[in-house]
C-alpha positions as CSV (number, residue, x, y, z in Angstrom):
1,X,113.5,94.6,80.4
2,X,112.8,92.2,83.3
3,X,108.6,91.2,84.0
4,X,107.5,93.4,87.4
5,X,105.6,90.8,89.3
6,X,102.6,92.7,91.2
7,X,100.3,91.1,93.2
8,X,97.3,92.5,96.1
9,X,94.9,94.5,95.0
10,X,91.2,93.5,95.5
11,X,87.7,94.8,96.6
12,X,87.5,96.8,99.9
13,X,84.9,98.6,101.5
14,X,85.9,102.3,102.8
15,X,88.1,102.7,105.7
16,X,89.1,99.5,105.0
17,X,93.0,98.7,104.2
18,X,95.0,97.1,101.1
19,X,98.7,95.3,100.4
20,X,100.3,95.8,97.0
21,X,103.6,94.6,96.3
22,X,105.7,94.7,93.3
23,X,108.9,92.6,92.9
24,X,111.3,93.1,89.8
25,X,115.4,92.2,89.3
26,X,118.0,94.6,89.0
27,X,118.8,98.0,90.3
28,X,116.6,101.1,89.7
29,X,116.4,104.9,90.2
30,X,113.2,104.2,91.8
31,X,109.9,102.4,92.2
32,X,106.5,103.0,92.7
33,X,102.6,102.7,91.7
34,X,101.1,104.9,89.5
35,X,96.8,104.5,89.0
36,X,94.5,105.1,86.6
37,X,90.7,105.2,86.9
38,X,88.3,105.3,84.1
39,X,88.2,108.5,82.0
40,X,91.7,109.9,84.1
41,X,95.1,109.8,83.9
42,X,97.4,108.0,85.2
43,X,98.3,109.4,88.0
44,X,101.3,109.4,91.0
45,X,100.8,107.0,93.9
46,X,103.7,106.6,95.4
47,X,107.3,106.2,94.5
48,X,110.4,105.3,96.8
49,X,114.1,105.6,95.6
50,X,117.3,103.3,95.6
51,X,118.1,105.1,98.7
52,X,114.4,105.5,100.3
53,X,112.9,108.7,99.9
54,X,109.7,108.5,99.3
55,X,107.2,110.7,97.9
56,X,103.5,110.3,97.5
57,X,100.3,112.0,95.7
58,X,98.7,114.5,97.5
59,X,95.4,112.8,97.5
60,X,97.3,109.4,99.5
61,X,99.3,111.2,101.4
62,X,99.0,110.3,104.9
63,X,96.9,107.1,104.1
64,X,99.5,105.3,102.2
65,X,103.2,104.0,102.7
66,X,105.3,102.9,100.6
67,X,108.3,100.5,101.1
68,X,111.6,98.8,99.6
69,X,112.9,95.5,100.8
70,X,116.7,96.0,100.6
71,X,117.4,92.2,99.7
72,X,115.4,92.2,97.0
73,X,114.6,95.2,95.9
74,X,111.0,94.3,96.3
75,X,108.4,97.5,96.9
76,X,105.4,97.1,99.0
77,X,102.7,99.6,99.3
78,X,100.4,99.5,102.2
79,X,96.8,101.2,101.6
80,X,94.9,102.5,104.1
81,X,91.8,104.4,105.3
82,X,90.4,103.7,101.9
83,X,88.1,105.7,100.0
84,X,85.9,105.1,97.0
85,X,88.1,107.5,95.0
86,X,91.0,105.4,95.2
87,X,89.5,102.8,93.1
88,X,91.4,101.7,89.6
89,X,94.2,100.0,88.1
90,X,97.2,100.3,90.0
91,X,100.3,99.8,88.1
92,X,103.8,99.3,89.3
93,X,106.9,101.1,87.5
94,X,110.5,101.3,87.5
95,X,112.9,104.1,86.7
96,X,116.2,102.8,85.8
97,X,118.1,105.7,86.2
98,X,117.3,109.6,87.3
99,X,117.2,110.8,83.3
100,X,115.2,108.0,82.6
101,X,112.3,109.8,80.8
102,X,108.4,108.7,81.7
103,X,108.4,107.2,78.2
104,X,111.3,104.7,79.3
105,X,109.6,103.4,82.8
106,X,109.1,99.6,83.0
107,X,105.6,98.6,83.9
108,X,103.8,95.7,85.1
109,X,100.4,94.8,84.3
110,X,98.4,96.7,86.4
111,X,96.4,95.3,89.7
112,X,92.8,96.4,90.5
113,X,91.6,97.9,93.4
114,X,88.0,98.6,94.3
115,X,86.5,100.5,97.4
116,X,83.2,100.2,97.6
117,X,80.2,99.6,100.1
């Protein structure tokens, strides 16, 4: 396994607007964020595939987008209209392949985000 490099993240007051991005060698089925908050699950954020469809949580849907850099396979997720909610640890994946198995993802460390006035 290669290290996924995150950075972004950070505290934010509502309506306001984050940048993750998540950078990691090799090729992949697909990439994304998934988040966790205290006492929950981790749950979907977003995830993009080798060739670009994207698919997101319900509860980001039309707030967040999620992108690939094609030169470096680097993922970017842009965060906006921000709501308290959306606060926890947001951790970037990989999915080698499409029968990779949840157990098998890659992840990085896990980046915080707060929204909060």
């Amino acid at each position: 396994q290669v290290p996924l490099v995150e950075s972004g993240g950070g505290a934010v007051q509502p309506g306001g607007s984050l940048r993750l991005s998540c950078s990691a060698s090799g090729d992949a089925y697909a990439r994304g964020w998934y988040r966790q908050a205290p006492g929950n699950e981790r749950e979907l954020v977003a995830s993009i595939t080798r060739s670009g469809f994207a698919n997101y949580g319900k509860s980001v849907r039309g707030r967040f987008n999620i992108d690939i850099d094609g030169a470096d396979n680097s993922i970017y997720l842009e965060m906006n209209s921000l709501k308290p909610e959306d606060t926890g640890v947001y951790y970037c994946f990989i999915r080698r392949e499409y029968m990779t198995s949840f157990s098998e993802y890659e992840w990085g460390r896990g980046t915080q985000v707060t929204v909060s006035s």
